[in-house]
Every structure is written in structure tokens, then in C-alpha cells.
C-alpha positions in Angstrom: 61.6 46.3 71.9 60.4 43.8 69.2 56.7 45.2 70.3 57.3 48.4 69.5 59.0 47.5 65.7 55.8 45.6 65.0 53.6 48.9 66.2 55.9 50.9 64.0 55.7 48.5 60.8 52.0 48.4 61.4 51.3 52.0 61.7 53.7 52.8 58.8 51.4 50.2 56.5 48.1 52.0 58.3 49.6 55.2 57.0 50.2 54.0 53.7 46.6 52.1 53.3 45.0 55.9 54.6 46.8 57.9 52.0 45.7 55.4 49.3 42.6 55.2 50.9 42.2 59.1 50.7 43.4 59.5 47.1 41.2 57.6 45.6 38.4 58.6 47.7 39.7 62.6 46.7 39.9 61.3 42.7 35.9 60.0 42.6 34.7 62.7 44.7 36.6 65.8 42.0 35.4 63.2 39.0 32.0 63.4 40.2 31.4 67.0 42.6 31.9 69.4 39.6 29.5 70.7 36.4 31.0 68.5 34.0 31.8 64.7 35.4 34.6 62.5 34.9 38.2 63.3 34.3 38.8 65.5 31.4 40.5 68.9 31.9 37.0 70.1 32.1 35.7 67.9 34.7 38.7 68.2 36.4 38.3 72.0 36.6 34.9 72.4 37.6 35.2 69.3 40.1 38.6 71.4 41.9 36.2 74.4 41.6 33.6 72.9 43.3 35.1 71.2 46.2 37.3 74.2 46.8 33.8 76.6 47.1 34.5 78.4 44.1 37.7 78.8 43.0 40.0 75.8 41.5 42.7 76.8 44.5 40.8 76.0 47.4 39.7 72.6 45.5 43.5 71.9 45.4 43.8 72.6 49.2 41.2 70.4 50.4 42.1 67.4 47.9 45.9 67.8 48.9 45.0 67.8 52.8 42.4 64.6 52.9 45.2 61.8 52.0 47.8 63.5 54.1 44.9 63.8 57.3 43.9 60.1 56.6 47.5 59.2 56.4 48.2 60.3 59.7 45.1 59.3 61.4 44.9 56.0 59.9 48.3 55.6 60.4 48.4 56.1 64.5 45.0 54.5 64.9 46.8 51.4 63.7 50.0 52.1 65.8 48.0 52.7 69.3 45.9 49.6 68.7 48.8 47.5 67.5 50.6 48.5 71.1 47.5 47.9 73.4 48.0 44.3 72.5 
């Protein structure tokens, strides 16, 4: 039983490094993908727009989805290799 609690610990702190991970991976990729680089509303806008193929929405989407995908799959990568030991 103590196993297991370690595997969960470690695949909560997995999940936690992935989503952080992702985040700032999703912040330097809108900063830099758009028209107008960096942060500014402007840059922000046509990064979104970019990433999204067109339309700010679809920007918002795909930046929303990559921290919560890494989350998860960071996060039970580090659970299943923390239980095959």
C-alpha cells in the first residue's frame, strides 16, 4: 500500500511539472508564432490567431488543451514508471 501512495505522489508532482511544462511552452510559442511578437495585446492577438489557423478562438483551444494533454501524460508516465519499480 505504501508503493502505491508513492506512485500517486509522484504522478501527482509529474502532472503538476507537465502543466507547467506546457504553459510556458504555450506562452513563448503565442509570444513568438503571431505578426507582431512578444506579449502586448497585439502580439497576443495575432500569436492566438495564428496558432488557432486564423481565428483568435481556435488559438485559445489549442493553447488551453497543450498543458492539460501534458498534464495528463506526464503525469501517468511518471505514475506507471514509479510502480514498475
Amino acid at each position: 500500500m505504501e508503493e502505491d501512495n508513492g506512485a500517486v505522489i509522484a504522478g501527482g508532482v509529474g502532472a503538476a511539472l507537465g502543466a507547467a511544462g506546457g504553459t510556458a511552452g504555450v506562452v513563448g510559442a503565442i509570444s513568438a508564432a503571431g505578426s507582431v511578437t512578444g506579449l502586448s495585446a497585439a502580439g497576443i492577438t495575432s500569436g492566438l490567431a495564428a496558432i488557432g489557423g486564423g481565428t483568435m478562438l481556435g488559438g485559445i483551444a489549442v493553447t488551453v488543451a497543450a498543458p492539460a494533454t501534458l498534464a495528463v501524460v506526464v503525469g501517468y508516465g511518471v505514475y506507471r514508471l514509479w510502480r514498475s519499480h
